[in-house]
DOROBA-915546 format. One line per 2 residues: number of its first residue (from 1); for each residue x, y, z of C-alpha. Coordinates in nm, 2 decimals, m for minus. Layout:
NUM = X,Y,Z ~ ... .
# end
This chain:
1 = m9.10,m2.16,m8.39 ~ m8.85,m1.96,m8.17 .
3 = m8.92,m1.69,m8.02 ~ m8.77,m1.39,m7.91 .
5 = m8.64,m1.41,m7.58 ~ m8.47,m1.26,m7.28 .
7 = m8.24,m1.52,m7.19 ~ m8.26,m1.42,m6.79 .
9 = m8.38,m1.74,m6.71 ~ m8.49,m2.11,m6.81 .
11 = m8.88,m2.19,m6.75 ~ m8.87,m2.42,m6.48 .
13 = m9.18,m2.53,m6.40 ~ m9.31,m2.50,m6.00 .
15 = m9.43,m2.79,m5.97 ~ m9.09,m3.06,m5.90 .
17 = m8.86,m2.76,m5.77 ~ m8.61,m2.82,m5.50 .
19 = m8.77,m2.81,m5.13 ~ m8.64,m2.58,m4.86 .
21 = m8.80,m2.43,m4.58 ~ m8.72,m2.07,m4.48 .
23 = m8.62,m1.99,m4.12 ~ m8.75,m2.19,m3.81 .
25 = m8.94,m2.41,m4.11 ~ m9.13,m2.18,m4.22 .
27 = m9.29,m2.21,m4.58 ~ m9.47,m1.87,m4.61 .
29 = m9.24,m1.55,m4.63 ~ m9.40,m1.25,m4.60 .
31 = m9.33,m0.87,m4.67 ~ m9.45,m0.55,m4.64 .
33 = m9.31,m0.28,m4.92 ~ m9.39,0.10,m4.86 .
35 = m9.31,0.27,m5.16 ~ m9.17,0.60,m5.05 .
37 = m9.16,0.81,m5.41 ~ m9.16,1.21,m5.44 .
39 = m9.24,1.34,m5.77 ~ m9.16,1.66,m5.99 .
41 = m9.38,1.94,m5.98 ~ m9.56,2.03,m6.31 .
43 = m9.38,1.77,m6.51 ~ m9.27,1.41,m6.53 .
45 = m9.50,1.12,m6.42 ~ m9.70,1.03,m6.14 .
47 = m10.04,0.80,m6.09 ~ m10.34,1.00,m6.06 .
49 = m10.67,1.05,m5.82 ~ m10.85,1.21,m6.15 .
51 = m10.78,1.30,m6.45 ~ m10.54,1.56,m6.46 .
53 = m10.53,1.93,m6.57 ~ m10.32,2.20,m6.75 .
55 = m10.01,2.20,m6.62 ~ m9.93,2.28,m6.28 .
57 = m10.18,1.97,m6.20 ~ m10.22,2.11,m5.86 .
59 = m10.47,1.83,m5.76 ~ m10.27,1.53,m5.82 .
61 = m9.92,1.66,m5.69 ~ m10.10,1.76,m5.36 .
63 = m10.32,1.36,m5.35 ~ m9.94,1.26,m5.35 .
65 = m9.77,1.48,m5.13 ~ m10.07,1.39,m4.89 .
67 = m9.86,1.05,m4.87 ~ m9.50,1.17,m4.73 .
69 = m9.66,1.43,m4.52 ~ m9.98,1.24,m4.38 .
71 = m10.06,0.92,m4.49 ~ m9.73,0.71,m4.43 .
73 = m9.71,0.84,m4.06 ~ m10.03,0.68,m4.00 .
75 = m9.92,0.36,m4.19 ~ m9.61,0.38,m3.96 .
77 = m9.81,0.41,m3.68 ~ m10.03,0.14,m3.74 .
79 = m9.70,m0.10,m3.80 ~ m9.56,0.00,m3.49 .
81 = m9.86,m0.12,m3.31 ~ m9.87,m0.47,m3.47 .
83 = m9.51,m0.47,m3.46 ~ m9.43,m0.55,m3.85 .
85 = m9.14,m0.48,m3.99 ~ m9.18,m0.30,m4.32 .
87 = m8.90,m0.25,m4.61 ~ m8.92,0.10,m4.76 .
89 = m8.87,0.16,m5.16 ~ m8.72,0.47,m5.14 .
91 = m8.65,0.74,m5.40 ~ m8.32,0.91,m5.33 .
93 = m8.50,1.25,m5.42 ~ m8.67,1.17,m5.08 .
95 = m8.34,1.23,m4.89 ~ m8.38,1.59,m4.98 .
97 = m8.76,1.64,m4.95 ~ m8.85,1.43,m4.66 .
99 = m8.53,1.31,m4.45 ~ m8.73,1.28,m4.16 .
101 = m8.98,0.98,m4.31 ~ m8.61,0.82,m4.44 .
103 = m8.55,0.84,m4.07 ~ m8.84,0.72,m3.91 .
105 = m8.80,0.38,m4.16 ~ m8.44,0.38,m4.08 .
107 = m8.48,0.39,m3.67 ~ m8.78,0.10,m3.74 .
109 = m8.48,m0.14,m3.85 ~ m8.66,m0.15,m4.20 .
111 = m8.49,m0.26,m4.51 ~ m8.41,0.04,m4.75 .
113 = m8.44,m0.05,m5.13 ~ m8.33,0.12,m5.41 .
115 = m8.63,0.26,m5.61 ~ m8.43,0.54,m5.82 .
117 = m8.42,0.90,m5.79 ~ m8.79,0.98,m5.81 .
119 = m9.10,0.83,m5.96 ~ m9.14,1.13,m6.20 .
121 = m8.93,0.94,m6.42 ~ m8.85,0.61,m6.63 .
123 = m8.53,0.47,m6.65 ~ m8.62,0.18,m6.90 .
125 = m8.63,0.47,m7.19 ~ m8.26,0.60,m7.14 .
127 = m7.97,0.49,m7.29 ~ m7.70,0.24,m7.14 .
129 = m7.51,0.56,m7.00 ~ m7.78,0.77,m6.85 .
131 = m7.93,0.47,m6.70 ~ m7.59,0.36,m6.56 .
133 = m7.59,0.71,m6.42 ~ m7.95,0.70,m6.29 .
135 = m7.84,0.41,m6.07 ~ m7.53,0.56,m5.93 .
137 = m7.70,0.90,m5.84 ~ m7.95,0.71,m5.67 .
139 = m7.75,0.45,m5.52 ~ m7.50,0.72,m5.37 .
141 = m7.73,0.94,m5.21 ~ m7.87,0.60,m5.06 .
143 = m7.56,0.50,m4.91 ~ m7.42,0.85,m4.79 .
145 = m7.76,0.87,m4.61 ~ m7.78,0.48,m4.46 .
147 = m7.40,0.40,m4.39 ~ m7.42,0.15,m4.71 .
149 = m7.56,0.08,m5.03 ~ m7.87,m0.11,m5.06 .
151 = m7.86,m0.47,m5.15 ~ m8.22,m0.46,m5.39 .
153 = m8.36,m0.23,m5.65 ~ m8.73,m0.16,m5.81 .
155 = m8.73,0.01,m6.09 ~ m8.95,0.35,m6.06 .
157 = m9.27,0.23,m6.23 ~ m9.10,m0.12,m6.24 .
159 = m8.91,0.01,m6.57 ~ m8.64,m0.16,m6.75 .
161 = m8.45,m0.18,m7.06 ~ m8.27,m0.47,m7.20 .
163 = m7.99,m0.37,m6.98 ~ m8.11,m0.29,m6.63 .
165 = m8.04,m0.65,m6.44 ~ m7.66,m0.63,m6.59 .
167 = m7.62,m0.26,m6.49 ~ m7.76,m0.35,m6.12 .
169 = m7.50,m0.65,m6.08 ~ m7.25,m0.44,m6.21 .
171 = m7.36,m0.18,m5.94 ~ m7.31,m0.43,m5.66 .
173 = m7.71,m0.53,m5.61 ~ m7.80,m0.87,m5.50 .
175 = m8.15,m0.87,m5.62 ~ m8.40,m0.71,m5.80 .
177 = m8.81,m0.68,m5.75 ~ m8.90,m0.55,m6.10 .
179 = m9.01,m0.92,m6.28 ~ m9.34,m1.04,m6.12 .
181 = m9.35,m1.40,m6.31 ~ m9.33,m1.67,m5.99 .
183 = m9.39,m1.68,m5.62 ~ m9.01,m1.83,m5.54 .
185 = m8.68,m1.62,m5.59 ~ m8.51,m1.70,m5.92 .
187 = m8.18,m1.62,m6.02 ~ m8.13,m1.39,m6.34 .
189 = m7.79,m1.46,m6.56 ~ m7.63,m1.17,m6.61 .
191 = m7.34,m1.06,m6.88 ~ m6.97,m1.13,m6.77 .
193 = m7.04,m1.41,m6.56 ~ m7.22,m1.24,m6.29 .
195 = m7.62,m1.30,m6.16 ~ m7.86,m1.15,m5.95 .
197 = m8.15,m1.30,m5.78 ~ m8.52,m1.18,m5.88 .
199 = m8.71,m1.17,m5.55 ~ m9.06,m1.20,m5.60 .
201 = m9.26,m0.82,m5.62 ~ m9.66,m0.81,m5.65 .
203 = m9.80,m0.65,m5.91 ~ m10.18,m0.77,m5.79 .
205 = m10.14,m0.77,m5.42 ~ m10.03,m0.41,m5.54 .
207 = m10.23,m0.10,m5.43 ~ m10.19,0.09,m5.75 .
209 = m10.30,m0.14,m6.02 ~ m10.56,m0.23,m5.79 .
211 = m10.70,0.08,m5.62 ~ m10.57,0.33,m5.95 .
213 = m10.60,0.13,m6.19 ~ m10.89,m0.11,m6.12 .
215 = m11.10,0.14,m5.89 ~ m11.11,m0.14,m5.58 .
217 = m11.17,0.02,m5.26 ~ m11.01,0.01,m4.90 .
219 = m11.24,m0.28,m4.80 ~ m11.23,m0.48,m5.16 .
221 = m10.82,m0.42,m5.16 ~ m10.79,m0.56,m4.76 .
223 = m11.00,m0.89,m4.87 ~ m10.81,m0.88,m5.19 .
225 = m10.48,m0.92,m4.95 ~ m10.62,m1.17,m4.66 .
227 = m10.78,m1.41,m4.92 ~ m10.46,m1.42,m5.11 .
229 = m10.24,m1.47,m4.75 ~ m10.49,m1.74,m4.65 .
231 = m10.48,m1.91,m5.04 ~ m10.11,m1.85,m4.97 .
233 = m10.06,m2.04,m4.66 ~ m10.25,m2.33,m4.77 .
235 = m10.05,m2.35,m5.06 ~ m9.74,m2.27,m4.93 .
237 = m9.78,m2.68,m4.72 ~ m9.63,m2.80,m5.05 .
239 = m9.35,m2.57,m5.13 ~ m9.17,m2.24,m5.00 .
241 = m9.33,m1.95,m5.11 ~ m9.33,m1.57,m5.11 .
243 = m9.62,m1.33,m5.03 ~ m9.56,m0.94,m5.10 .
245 = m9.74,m0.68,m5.03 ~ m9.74,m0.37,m5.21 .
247 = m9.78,m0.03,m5.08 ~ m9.85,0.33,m5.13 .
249 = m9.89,0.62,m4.86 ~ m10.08,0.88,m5.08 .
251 = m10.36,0.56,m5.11 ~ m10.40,0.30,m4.84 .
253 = m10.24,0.62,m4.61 ~ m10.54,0.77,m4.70 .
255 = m10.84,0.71,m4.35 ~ m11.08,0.52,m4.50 .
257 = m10.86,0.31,m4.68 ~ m10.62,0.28,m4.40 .
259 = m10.92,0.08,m4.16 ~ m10.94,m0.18,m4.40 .
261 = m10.55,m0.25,m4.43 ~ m10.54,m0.21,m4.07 .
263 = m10.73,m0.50,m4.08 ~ m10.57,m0.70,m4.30 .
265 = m10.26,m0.66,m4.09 ~ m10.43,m0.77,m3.80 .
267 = m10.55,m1.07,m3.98 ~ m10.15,m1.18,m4.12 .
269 = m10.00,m1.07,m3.76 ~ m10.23,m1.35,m3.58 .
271 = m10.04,m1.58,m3.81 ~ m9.68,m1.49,m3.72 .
273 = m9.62,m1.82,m3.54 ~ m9.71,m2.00,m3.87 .
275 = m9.49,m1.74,m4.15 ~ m9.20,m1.53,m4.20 .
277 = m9.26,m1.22,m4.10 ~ m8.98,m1.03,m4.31 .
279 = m8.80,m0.81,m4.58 ~ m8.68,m0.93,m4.95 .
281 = m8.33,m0.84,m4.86 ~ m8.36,m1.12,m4.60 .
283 = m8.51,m1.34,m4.86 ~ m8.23,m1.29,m5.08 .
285 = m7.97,m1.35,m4.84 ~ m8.15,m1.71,m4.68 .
287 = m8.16,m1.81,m5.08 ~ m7.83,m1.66,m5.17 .
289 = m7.73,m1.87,m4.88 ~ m7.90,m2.20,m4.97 .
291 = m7.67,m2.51,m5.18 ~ m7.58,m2.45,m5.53 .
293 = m7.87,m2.55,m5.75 ~ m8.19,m2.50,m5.49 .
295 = m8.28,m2.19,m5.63 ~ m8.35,m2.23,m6.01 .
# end
């Protein structure tokens, strides 16, 4: 029986890939995302400490704001200290609301993605047009603020419609992070011709779905991380492979959760003679670089 499918890609199995090595020989790349969102007030979307309330949900907004005003300056802090390089998943709503965290990311020398206009919002349920437009607004405000528009995109609440990877070629992207379905870069066909390259984007070394949604703590999440770096590395003897980590300010910002991902940065920077330290833009641009046919 055939089923339904999204024609992006061809299953390729892991095992029997092409070899390569990433920079210096290194087999393990590794990245830190901050996910720098800023939602609507008494509407849209947004993840939430408890259940929320009548409308305005005062207690929510504010957990959230706690991020951007608090919680990623301490997360800055703390990869300053280990010297990590971090690449920020930016709404372009934050350009307005909190330039000055754009700025502090930007004078880091970190990566700044595309991740929409805000996370209030879903761009896999609008049509071909207002999605189009959704990426233009957001890419624009991007580039007016950074000199240039970003190379990669996540989707706000890694949404997508059946048109999202065309629309993001079209738009001059290199890569995506939305697709969470192997631990190598893989390219996506795209209509008229063109491609972009699927960088891989964790959605369980992920502090939401972990911390939100299955109600791990700071030190549960920080072993969740280190076990998964150390499987990694092991693994990673055999084949290239990519280790993300994914963050948010208003949760692993937050003090008590913040000692335990202090230490599990501790625990990955001892390694950095053995990994790539790194950002998935520079992922994308060692694979995009790599012979015809190495990346499947």
């Amino acid at each position: 029986m055939q089923l339904k499918t999204h024609d992006r890609y061809d299953y390729v199995p892991l095992r029997g890939r092409p070899d390569y090595t990433w920079p210096e020989g290194r087999r393990l790349a590794v990245y830190f995302a901050l996910n720098l969102e800023h939602f609507s007030f008494a509407e849209g979307l947004g993840a939430e400490l408890a259940p929320g309330g009548p409308s305005p949900d005062i207690l929510n907004f504010a957990w959230r704001d706690y991020g951007n005003r608090v919680g990623a300056w301490y997360m800055l802090d703390a990869f300053d200290a280990l010297a990590l390089p971090l690449a920020a998943l930016v709404n372009s709503a934050m350009y307005g609301y909190a330039p000055q965290l754009v700025a502090a990311c930007r004078a880091r020398g970190d990566e700044i993605v595309g991740h929409g206009r805000t996370n209030a919002e879903r761009q896999g349920v609008l049509d071909e047009a207002a999605e189009r437009m959704l990426i233009e607004q957001a890419t624009s405000r991007i580039a007016e603020a950074e000199g240039g528009k970003p190379a990669g995109w996540l989707g706000p609440w890694i949404s997508q419609s059946f048109h999202t990877p065309d629309l993001l070629a079209e738009a001059g992207y290199r890569y995506l992070l939305d697709w969470c379905m192997d631990d190598q870069p893989i390219w996506f066909r795209c209509r008229g011709g063109r491609r972009i390259l699927a960088v891989p984007y964790p959605q369980e070394v992920n502090d939401i779905p972990q911390i939100v949604g299955r109600k791990l703590e700071g030190p549960a999440f920080a072993d969740l991380i280190i076990d998964n770096f150390d499987e990694m590395l092991e693994l990673s003897r055999d084949r290239p492979l990519v280790m993300g980590i994914a963050l948010h300010a208003y949760l692993v910002g937050q003090p008590h959760r913040l000692r335990h991902l202090k230490r599990a940065l501790r625990h990955i920077a001892a390694h950095r003679q053995r990994i790539w330290l790194t950002t998935p833009g520079a992922i994308a641009r060692h694979c995009i670089g790599l012979p015809a046919g190495t990346v499947p």
